[in-house]
N, C-alpha and C positions, 0 to 999 in steps of 0.2 A: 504494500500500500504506500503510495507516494507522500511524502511530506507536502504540506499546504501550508499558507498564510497563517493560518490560525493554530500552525504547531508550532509559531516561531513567537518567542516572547518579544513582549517590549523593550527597547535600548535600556530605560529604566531598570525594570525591573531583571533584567537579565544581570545590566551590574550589579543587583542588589543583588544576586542570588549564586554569581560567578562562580566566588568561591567553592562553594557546596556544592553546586555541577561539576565542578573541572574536579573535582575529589573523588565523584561519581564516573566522571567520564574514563579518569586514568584507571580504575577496576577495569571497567569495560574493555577498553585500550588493551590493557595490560594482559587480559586473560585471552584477546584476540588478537595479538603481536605474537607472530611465528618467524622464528629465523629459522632459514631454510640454507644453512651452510652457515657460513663464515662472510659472507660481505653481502646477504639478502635478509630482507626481513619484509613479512607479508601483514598486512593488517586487514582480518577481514572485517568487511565493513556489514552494518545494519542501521537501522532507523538511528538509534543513538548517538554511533560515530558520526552519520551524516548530519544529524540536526545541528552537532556538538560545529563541527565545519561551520555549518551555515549561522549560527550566532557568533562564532569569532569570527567571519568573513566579515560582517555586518557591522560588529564592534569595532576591529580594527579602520576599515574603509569609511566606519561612519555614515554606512547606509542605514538608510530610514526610509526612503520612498518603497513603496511598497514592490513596485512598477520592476525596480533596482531588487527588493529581496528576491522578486520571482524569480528572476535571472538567476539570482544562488541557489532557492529552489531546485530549479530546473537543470542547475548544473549538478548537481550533488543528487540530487533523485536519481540519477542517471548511473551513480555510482550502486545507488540499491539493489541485490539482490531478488531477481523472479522467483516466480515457485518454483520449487526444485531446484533451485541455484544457489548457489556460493559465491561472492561478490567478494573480491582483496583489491588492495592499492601493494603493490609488489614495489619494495624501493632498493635500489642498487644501492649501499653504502661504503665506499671509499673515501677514504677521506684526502688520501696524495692527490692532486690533481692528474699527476702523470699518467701515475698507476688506473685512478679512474676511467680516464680518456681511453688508455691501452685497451682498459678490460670491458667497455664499451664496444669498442670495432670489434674485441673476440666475442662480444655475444650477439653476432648478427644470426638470427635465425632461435633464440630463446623461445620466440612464441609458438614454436613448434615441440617444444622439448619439454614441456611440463604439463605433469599430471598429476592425479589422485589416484594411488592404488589404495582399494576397500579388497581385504582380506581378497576370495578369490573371484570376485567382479572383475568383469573389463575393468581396464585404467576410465578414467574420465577425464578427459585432455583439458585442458586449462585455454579458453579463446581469450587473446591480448585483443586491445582497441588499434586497431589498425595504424591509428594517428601517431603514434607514440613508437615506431619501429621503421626503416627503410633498409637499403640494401648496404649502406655503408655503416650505420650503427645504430644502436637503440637507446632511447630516453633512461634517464636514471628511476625513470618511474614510471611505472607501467599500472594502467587499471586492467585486471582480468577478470572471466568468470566461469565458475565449473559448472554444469548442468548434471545433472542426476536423476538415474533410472531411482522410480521406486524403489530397486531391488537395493540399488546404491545406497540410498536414506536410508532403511532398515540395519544395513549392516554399519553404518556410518553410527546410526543412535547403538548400535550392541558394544557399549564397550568393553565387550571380552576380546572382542573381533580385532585386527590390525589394521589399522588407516595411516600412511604413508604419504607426504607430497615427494614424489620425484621430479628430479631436473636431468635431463639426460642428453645436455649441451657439453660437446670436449671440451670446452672451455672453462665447464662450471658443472659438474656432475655431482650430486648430491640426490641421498634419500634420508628424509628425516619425519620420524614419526612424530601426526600431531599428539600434544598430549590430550588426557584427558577431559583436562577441565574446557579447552577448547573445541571438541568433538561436545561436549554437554552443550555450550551456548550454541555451537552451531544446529544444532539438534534441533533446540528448543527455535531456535530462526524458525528453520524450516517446519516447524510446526505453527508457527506464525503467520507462514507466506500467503 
């Protein structure tokens, strides 16, 4: 379900209450921040991260026209998770400039290389936004999204079961199991969607 106008506080009162959300939002954040190796770190997004966006876009910028909030709306809804989907901001983190640059040109072709192995389901390939990749290098940040069979969800909620994000680029090959407590919120998503 998309964010609207009237999920968005007022300038006021959003300062008055700053605090006490960014204390809530970093749980959320924190339990949905997945590093996937050593210089990737995924944040799956839902209604909360995105609203949490769209009132520091607003705060910081200073928007207030409403006309202006829709725009953030609209940008950030886009980030939300469908049914049956999984929604991440994927952020490349290097910090050398060099080293970054380097490791950029090596990952041309990432959007091909990641998925979700669920115990013994097919993989669910992970679809990048097209905008954010060409043939000579890719953005430090990537929005994707996973889709999922029924059969996916069920064993994704079974946390006896193994769920896995693989990357399977020479450049950056990794398999790292989500933990539990984020396999529960995602869960609970997709029983929301």
């Amino acid at each position: 379900m998309s964010l609207t106008l009237a999920d968005v506080r007022s300038s006021a009162d959003f300062a008055e209450s700053r605090r006490r959300l960014e204390a809530e939002i970093l749980q959320v954040k924190g339990i949905r921040r997945f590093a996937l190796g050593p210089k990737m770190t995924l944040l799956f997004e839902n209604r909360a991260t995105c609203l949490w966006q769209v009132q520091e876009m607003c705060r910081v910028e200073g928007i207030t026209a409403a006309g202006a909030i829709q725009h953030e709306l609209d940008t950030y809804n886009a980030l939300l998770p469908g049914p049956a989907e999984l929604s991440a901001t994927l952020l490349i983190e290097v910090d050398d400039p060099v080293e970054r640059a380097d490791l950029m040109g090596r990952l041309v072709g990432l959007h091909q290389a990641v998925a979700l192995h669920l115990a013994d389901e097919p993989p669910a390939p992970a679809r990048f936004d097209g905008e954010q990749f060409n043939a000579a290098r890719v953005s430090a940040v990537q929005f994707l999204r996973i889709a999922l069979t029924a059969s996916q969800i069920v064993t994704l909620r079974d946390l006896g079961r193994p769920a896995t994000l693989v990357c399977t680029h020479p450049a950056y090959a990794v398999a790292c199991p989500l933990p539990l407590t984020l396999r529960a919120a995602l869960a609970e998503d997709l029983a929301h969607a």
